[in-house]
C-alpha positions in Angstrom: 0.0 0.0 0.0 1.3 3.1 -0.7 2.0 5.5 2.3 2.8 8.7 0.5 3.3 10.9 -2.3 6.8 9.4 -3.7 5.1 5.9 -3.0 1.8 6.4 -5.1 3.5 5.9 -8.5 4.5 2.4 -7.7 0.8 1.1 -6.2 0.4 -2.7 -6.5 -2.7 -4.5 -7.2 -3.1 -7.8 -5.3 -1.8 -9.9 -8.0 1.2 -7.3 -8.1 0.7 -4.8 -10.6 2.0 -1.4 -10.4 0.0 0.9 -11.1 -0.7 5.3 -10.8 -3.4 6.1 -7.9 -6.3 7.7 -8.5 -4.6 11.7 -8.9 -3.2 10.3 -12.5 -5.4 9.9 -15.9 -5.7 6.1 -16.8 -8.4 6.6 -19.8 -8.6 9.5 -22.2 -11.3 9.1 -24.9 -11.3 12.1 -27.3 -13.8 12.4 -29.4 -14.4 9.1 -30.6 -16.7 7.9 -33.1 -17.7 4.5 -34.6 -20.0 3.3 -37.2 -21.0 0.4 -38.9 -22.2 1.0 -42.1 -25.1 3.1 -41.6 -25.1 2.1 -37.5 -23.5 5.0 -35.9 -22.3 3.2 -32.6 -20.5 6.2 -30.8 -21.0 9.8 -31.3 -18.2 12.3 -30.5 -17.4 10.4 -26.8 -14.9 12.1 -24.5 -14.1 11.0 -20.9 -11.9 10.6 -18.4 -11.0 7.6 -16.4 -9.3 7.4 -13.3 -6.6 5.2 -11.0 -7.5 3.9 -8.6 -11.5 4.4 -9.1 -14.7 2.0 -10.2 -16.4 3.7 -13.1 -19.4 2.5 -13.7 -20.4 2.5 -18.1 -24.1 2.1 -18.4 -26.9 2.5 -21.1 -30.1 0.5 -22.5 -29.6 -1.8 -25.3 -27.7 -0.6 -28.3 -26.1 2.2 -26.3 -22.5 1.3 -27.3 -20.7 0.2 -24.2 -19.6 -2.7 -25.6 -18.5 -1.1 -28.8 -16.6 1.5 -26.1 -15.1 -1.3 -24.3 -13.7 -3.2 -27.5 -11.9 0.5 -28.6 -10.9 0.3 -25.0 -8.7 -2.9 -25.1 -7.5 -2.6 -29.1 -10.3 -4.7 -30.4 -11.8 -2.2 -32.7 -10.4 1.2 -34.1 -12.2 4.4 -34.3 -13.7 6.1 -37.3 -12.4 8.9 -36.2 -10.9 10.7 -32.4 -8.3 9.0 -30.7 -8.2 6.8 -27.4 -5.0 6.6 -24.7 -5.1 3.5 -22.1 -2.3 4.1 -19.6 -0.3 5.9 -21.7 -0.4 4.3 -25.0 -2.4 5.0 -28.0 -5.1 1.9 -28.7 -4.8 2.1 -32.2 -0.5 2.9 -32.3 0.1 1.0 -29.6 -1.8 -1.8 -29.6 0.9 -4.7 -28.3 1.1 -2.7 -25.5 -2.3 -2.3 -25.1 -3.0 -5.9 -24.8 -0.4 -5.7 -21.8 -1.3 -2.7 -20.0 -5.0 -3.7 -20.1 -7.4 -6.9 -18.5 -10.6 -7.4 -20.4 -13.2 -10.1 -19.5 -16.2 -10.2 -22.3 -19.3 -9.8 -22.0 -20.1 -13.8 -22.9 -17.8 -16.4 -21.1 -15.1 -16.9 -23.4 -12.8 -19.7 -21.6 -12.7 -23.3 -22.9 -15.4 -25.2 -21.0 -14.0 -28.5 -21.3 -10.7 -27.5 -19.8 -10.1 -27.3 -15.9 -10.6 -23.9 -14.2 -6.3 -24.9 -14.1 -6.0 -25.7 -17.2 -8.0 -22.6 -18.5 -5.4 -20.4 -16.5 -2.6 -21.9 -17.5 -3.3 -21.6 -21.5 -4.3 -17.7 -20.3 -1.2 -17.6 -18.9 0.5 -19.1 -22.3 -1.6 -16.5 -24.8 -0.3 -13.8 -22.9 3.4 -14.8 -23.4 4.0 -16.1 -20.1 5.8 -19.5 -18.7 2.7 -21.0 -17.2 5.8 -23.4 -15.1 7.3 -20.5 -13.7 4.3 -18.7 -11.9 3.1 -21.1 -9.1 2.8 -18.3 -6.6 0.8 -16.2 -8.8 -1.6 -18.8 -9.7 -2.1 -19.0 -6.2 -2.6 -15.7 -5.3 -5.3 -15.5 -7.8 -6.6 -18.5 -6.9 -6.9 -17.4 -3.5 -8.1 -14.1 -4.4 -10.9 -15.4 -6.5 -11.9 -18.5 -4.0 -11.2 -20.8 -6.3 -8.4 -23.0 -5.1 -10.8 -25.9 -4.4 -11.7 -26.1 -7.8 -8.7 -25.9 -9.4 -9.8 -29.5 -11.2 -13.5 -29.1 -12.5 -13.9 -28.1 -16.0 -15.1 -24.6 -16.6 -18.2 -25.9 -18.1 -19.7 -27.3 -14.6 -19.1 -24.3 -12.4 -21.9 -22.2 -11.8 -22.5 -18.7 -13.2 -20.4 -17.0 -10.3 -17.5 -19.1 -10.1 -17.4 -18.4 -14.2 -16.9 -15.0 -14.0 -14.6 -15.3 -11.1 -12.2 -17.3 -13.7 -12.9 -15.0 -16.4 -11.6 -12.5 -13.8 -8.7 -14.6 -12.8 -7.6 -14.9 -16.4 -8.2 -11.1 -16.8 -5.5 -10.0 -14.1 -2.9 -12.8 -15.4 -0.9 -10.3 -17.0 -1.0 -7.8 -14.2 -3.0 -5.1 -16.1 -3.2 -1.3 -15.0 -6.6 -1.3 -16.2 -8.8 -3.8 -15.7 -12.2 -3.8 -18.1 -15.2 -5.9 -17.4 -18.5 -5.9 -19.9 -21.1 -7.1 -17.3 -20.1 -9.0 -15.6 -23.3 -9.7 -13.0 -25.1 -11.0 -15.8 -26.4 -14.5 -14.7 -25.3 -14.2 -10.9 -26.7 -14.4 -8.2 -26.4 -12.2 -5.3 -24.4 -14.0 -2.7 -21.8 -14.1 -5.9 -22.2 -10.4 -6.8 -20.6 -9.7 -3.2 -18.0 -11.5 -4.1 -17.2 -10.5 -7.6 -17.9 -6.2 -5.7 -15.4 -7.5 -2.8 -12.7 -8.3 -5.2 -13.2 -5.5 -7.3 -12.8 -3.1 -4.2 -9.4 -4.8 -3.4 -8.4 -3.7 -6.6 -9.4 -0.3 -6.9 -8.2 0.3 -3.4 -4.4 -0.7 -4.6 -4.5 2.0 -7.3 -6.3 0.0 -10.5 -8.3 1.4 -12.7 -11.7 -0.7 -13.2 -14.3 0.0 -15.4 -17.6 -2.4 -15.3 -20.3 -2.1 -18.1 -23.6 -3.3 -16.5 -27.4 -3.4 -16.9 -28.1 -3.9 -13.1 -28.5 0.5 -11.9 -27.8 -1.0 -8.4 -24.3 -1.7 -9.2 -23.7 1.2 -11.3 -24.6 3.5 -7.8 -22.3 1.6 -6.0 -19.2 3.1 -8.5 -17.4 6.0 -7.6 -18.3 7.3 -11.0 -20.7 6.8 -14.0 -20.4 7.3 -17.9 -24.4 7.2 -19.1 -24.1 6.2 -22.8 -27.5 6.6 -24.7 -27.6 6.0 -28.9 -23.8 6.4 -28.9 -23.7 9.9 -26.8 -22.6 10.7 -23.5 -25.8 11.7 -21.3 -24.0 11.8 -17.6 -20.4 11.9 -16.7 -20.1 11.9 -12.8 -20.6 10.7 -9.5 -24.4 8.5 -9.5 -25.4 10.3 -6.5 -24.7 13.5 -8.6 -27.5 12.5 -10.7 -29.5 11.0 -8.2 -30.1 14.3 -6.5 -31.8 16.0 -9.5 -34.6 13.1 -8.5 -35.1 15.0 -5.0 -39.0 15.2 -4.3 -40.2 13.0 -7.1 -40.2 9.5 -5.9 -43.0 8.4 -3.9 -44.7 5.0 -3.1 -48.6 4.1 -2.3 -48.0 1.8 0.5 -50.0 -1.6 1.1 -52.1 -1.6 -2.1 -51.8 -5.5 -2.1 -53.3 -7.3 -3.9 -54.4 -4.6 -6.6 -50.8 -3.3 -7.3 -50.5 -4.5 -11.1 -54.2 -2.7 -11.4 -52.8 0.2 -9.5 -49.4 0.1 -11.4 -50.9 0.0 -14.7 -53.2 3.2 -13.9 -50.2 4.7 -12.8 -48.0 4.4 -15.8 -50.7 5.6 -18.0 -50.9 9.0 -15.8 -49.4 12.2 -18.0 -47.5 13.1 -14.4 -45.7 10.0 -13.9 -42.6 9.1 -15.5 -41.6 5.9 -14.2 -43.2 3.2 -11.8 -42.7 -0.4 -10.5 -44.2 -2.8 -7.6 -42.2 -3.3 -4.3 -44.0 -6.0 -2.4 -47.3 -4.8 -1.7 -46.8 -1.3 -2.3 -46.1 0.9 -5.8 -43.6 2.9 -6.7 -43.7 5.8 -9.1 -41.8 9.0 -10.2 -43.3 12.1 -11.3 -42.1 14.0 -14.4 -40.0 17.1 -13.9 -42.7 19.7 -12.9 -45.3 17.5 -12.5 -47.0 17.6 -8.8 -48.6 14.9 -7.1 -52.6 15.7 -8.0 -53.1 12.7 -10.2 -51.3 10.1 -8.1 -52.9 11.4 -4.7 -56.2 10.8 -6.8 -55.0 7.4 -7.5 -53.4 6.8 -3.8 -57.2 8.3 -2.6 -59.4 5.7 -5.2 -57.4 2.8 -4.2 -57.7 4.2 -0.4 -53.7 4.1 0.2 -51.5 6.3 1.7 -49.4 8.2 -0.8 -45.8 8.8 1.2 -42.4 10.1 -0.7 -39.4 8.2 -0.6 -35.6 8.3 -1.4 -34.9 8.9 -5.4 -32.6 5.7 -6.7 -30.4 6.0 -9.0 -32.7 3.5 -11.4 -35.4 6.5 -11.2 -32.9 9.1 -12.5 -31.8 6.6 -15.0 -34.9 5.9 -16.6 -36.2 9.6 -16.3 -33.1 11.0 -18.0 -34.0 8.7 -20.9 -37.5 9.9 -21.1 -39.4 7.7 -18.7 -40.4 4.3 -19.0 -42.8 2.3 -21.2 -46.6 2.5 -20.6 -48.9 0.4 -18.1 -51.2 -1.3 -20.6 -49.7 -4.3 -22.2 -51.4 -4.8 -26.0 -50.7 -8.3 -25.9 -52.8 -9.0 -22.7 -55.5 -6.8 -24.2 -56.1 -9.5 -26.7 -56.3 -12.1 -24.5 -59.6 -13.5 -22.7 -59.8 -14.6 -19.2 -57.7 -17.5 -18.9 -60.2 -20.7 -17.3 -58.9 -23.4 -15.9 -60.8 -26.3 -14.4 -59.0 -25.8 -10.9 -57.4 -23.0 -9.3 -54.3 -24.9 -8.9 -52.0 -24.6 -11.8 -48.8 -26.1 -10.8 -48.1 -28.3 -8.4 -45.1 -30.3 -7.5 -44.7 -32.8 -4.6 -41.3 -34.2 -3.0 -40.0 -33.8 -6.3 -36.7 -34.7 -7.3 -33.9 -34.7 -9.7 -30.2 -36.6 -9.4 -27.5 -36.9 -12.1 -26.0 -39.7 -10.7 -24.4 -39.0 -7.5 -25.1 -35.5 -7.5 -28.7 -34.1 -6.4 -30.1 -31.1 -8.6 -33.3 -31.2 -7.2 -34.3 -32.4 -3.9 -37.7 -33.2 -2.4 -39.1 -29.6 -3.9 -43.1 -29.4 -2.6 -45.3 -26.0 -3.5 -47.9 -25.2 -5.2 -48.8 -22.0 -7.5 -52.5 -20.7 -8.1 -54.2 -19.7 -11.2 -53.1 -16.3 -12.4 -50.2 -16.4 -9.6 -46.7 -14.6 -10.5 -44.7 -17.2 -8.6 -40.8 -16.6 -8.3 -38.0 -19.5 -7.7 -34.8 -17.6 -6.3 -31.2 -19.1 -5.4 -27.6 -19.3 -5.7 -26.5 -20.3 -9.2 -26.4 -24.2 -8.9 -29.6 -24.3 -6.6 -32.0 -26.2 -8.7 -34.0 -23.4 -10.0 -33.7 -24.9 -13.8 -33.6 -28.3 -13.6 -37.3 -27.8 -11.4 -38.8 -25.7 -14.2 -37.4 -28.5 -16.5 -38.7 -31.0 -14.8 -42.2 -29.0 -14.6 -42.0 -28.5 -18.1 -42.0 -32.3 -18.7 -38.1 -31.5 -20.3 -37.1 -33.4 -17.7 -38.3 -36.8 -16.0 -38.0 -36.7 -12.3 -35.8 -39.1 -10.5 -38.5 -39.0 -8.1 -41.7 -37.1 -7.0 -44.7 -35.7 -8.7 -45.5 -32.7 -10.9 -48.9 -31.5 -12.1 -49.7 -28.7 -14.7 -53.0 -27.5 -15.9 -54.0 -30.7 -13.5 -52.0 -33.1 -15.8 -49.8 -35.4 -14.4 -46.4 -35.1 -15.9 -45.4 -38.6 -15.4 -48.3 -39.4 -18.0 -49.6 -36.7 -20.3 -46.1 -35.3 -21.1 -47.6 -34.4 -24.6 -50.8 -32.9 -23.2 -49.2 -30.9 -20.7 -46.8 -29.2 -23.1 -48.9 -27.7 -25.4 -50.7 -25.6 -22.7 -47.4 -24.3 -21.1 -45.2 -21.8 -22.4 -41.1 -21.9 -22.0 -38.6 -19.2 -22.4 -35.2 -21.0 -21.8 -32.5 -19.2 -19.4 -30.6 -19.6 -22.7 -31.6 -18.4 -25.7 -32.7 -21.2 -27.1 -34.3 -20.7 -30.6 -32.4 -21.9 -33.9 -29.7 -19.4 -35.4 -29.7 -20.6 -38.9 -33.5 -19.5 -39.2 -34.6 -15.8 -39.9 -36.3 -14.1 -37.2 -39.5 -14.4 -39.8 -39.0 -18.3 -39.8 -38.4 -18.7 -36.2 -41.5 -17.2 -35.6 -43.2 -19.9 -38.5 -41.5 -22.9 -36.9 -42.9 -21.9 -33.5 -46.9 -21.3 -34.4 -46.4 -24.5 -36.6 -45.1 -26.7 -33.6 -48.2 -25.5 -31.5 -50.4 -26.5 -34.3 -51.3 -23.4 -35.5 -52.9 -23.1 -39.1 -54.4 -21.1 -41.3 -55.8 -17.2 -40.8 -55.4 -18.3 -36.7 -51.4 -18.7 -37.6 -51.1 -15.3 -39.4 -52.9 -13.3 -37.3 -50.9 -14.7 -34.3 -47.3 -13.9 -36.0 -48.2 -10.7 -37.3 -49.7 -9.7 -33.5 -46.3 -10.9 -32.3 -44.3 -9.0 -35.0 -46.1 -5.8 -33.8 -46.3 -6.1 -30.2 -42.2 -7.0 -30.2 -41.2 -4.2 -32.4 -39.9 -6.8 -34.8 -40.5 -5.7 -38.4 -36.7 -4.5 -38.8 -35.2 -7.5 -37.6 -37.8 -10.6 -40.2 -34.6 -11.3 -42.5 -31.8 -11.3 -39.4 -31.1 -14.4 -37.7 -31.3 -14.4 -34.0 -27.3 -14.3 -33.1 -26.9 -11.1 -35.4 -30.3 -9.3 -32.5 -29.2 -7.0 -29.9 -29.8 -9.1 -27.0 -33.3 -7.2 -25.5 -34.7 -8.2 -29.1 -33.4 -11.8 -29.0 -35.1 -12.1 -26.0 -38.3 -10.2 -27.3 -38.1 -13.2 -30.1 -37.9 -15.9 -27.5 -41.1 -14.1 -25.2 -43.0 -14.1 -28.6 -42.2 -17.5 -29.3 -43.3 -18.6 -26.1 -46.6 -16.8 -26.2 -47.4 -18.0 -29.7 -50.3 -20.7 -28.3 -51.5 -18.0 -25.5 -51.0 -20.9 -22.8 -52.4 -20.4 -19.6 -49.1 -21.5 -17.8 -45.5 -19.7 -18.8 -42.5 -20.5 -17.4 -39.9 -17.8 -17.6 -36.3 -18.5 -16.7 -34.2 -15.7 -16.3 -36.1 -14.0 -19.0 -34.2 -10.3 -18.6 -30.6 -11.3 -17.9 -28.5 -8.6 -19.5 -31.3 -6.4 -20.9 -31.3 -2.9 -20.2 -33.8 -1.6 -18.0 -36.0 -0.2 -20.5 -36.6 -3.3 -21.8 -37.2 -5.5 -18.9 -40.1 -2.8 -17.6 -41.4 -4.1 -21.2 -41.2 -7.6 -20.4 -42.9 -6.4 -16.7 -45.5 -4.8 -18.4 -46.6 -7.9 -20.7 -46.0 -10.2 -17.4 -48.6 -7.9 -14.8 -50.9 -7.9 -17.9 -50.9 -11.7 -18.5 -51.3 -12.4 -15.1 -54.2 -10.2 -14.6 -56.0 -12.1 -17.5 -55.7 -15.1 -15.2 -52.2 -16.5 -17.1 -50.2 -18.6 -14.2 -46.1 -17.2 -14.4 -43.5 -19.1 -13.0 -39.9 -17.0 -13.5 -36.9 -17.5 -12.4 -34.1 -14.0 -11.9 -31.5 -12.8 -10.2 -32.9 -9.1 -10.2 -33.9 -8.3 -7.0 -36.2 -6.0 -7.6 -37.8 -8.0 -10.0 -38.6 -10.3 -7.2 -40.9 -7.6 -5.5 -43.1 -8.1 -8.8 -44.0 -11.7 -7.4 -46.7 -12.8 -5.3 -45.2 -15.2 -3.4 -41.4 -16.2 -3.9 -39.8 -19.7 -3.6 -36.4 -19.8 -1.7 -33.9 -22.9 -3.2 -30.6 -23.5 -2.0 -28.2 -26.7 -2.4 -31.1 -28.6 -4.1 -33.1 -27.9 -1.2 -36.6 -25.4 -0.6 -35.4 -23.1 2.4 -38.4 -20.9 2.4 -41.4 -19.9 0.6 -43.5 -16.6 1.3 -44.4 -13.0 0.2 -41.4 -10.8 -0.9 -42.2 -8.5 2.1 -42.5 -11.2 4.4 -39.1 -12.4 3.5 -37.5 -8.9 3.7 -39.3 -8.8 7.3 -37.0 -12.0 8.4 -33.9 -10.2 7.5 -34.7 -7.1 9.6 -32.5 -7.0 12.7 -31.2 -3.5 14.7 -28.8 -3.2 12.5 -31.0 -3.3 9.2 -34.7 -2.3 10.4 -35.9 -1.8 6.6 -34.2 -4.6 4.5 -34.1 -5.0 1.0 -34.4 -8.3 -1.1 -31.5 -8.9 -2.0 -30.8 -8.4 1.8 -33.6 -11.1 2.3 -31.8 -13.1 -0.1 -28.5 -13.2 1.4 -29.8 -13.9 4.6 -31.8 -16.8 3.7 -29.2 -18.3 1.7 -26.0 -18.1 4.5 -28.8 -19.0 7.5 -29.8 -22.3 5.7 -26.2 -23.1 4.6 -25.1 -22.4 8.6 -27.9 -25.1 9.4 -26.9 -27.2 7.4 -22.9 -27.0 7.9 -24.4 -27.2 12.2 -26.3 -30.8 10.9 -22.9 -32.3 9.9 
């Protein structure tokens, strides 16, 4: 650590670098543009990035902070301005940008059938390195990353967390000055997250400079500083709390509206006065438009006959505000639906069900049951058993043991039956690459045996309600990734089942597009649609009825998101969050269990 002025030029990272503190320049970007073909991607970008400091790089979908990030590490050249990373020009320089510079990409990009050794070691090799000669610092960052017990499993069986935690290992093999990570909280869980922010800390504490594109606005208020990319232009350039504050007086919540919040949240997005607005537990959040007062929503707080109080403004509300607010209320794709009848008002059930690959468990002795028209959440650690149940419930999977019934058909028998009046959106995008948009979309109605005017009407309602019409020719792996997923919704809606099952359906999307997804999700539901989902949003877990806890295989609780945030409140932390609730759920069942043996 270094002590004083003659010491800061020297700073070293825990894996050793040296590297400026936080007084020196690590970034300049001047005036940077980038297009492809007609695409402009950036738009005259200039910004600073510091030593020694976390800057946060966010934006919706499209914005161009991957583009940004690829400039950043030599990947891609400008059209035109001129970037400097630690000294050296990206485009000049770029040998010794590869050096001076860590990047981990956006998808996991290691060799899954290697060991998480093995994987280091050929790092180690690309970079020009003697793989036999750097023990220690293979332990360092094995230590760092808490991943020296797995030194032997291949990459492609760790969980989402211990992933990234490699891709970050391999990233800081060549003891970078600047380390640059393109989301890397996609697809982990919370208890991970802590880990990934705790190691990221110890870096930026030692003098490195850290930038980390996300989607999740929670992590982007937790960095020091904040580059808001929008269509390829700088919006923000600051501290988050800097923007946070011009939010002061505008956020308010109607408190305990129960079990009319998606009727009371749809009114309220709908209102010329309100900007923004999502559920949290029982209660409704919204944010008023710049000059708007609270007439129309004290109307609304007054029909409903809730108390209207303000609250602190997030981040997340300046962040969608300064983009122009967020979609509407009314979902046109639940408009078109009927009510949804089913002959009982239990949808899914499930009953001591498990799942084991041979001597490991997936899935063990799961038990709950979700109502008609219920938005039921499964949470957990990556590796909990949150996919191989909806699997199993989606008759992809036969269970090694146990009992499923949807639509009141049991799974063990009317596989077939049970299928066609479910819905699936895979946690992976699943649909077939070498088709167009226009012909995934065909395949799908065809499979769900729809014909005729009935399959025309349903792919053209799709087409419009998914803002699709640009994209009929593309194939799915050339979509920005809120439209893939807008593919996979629509294919999954196709049949209108009365059951969907959702897993992770808004990993990675901005959040723009996932109060989209929201929207059509609170619409279904009030139709009388049953929604199972799966996410590692927190705050998307307040959108839920009821929530289902898994960890290690294993149900650990099962209740209302505000009942579970009330079991995390202590002296300490009187007002909890989820992701609070989460945490605590997750280490108190895995103390129990380490106390049972």
């Amino acid at each position: 650590m270094p002590t004083n002025a003659a010491d800061a030029a020297s700073a070293a990272t825990p894996n050793g670098a040296a590297v400026k503190t936080d007084a020196a320049v690590a970034v300049v970007i001047d005036g940077v543009d980038k297009h492809f073909g007609q695409v402009q991607a950036l738009r005259g970008l200039s910004a600073r990035i510091h030593y020694g400091r976390l800057t946060g790089l966010v934006g919706p979908d499209g914005a161009g902070k991957t583009t940004l990030m690829r400039i950043l590490t030599g990947l891609l050249e400008p059209n035109a301005g001129r970037v400097t990373l630690a000294g050296f020009d990206v485009v000049r320089d770029n040998d010794a940008i590869h050096v001076a510079s860590g990047y981990m990409p956006q998808r996991f990009g290691l060799y899954e059938d290697l060991s998480v050794m093995e994987n280091m070691r050929l790092y180690a090799q690309l970079r020009g390195m003697d793989a036999g000669r750097n023990a220690d610092l293979f332990a360092e960052l094995l230590d760092f990353t808490r991943l020296a017990p797995f030194t032997q499993r291949l990459a492609g069986k760790l969980s989402g967390g211990m992933k990234q935690k490699l891709g970050l290992a391999c990233a800081l093999m060549a003891r970078p000055k600047v380390l640059l990570l393109d989301e890397p909280g996609v697809g982990v869980d919370p208890v991970s997250r802590q880990d990934l922010w705790r190691m990221v800390q110890a870096l930026t504490d030692e003098g490195m400079a850290v930038v980390w594109s996300t989607a999740y606005l929670d992590e982007a208020e937790r960095c020091e500083s904040v580059l808001l990319l929008n269509q390829g232009q700088l919006l923000f350039d600051g501290p988050p709390q800097q923007l946070t504050a011009q939010l002061e007086g505008r956020s308010f919540r109607l408190e305990n509206v129960g079990a009319e919040r998606r009727a009371v949240l749809t009114e309220a997005l709908d209102l010329p006065s309100v900007s923004d607005g999502v559920i949290q537990g029982a209660g409704v959040r919204v944010v008023l438009r710049a000059g708007a007062d609270t007439a129309q929503v004290q109307a609304l707080a007054d029909q409903a006959r809730v108390a209207l109080a303000p609250v602190p403004a997030r981040f997340e509300d300046a962040f969608i505000d300064l983009l122009g607010g967020g979609p509407g209320g009314t979902s046109t794709l639940a408009e078109r639906l009927g009510p949804v009848e089913l002959g009982s008002d239990i949808a899914v059930s499930c009953r001591d069900l498990t799942k084991r690959f041979g001597e490991f468990t997936a899935t063990d002795q799961v038990s709950f049951e979700v109502r008609k028209g219920e938005i039921f959440g499964l949470l957990g650690p990556n590796g909990a058993g949150k996919s191989t149940t909806f699997k199993m419930l989606c008759g992809l999977l036969k269970p090694t043991a146990g009992e499923a019934h949807v639509v009141g058909l049991d799974l063990r028998r009317a596989t077939g039956a049970a299928k066609s009046r479910l819905g699936y959106m895979a946690q992976k995008f699943s649909l077939y690459g070498l088709l167009s948009v226009q012909q995934n979309l065909e395949f799908s109605a065809g499979v769900y045996g729809l014909e005729g005017r009935t399959r025309r009407e349903r792919i053209a309602e799709m087409i419009a309600t998914f803002d699709l019409g640009d994209w009929l020719s593309a194939t799915p792996d050339s979509l920005p990734l809120g439209h893939k997923q807008r593919l996979a919704l629509a294919c999954a809606l196709m049949h209108r089942p009365p059951v969907l099952f959702l897993d992770e359906p808004t990993s990675g999307v901005d959040p723009i597009t996932r109060r989209e997804f929201w929207t059509h999700i609170n619409g279904l539901a009030r139709k009388g649609v049953t929604i199972m989902v799966t996410t590692h949003f927190m705050d998307e877990a307040e959108y839920c009825d009821r929530v289902a806890m898994l960890s290690r295989a294993r149900l650990i609780a099962l209740d209302t998101p505000d009942a579970l945030k009330r079991s995390a409140a202590n002296p300490e932390r009187p007002d909890p969050t989820m992701e609070d609730a989460f945490i605590h759920l997750v280490e108190s069942a895995d103390r129990e269990l380490e106390a049972a043996t």
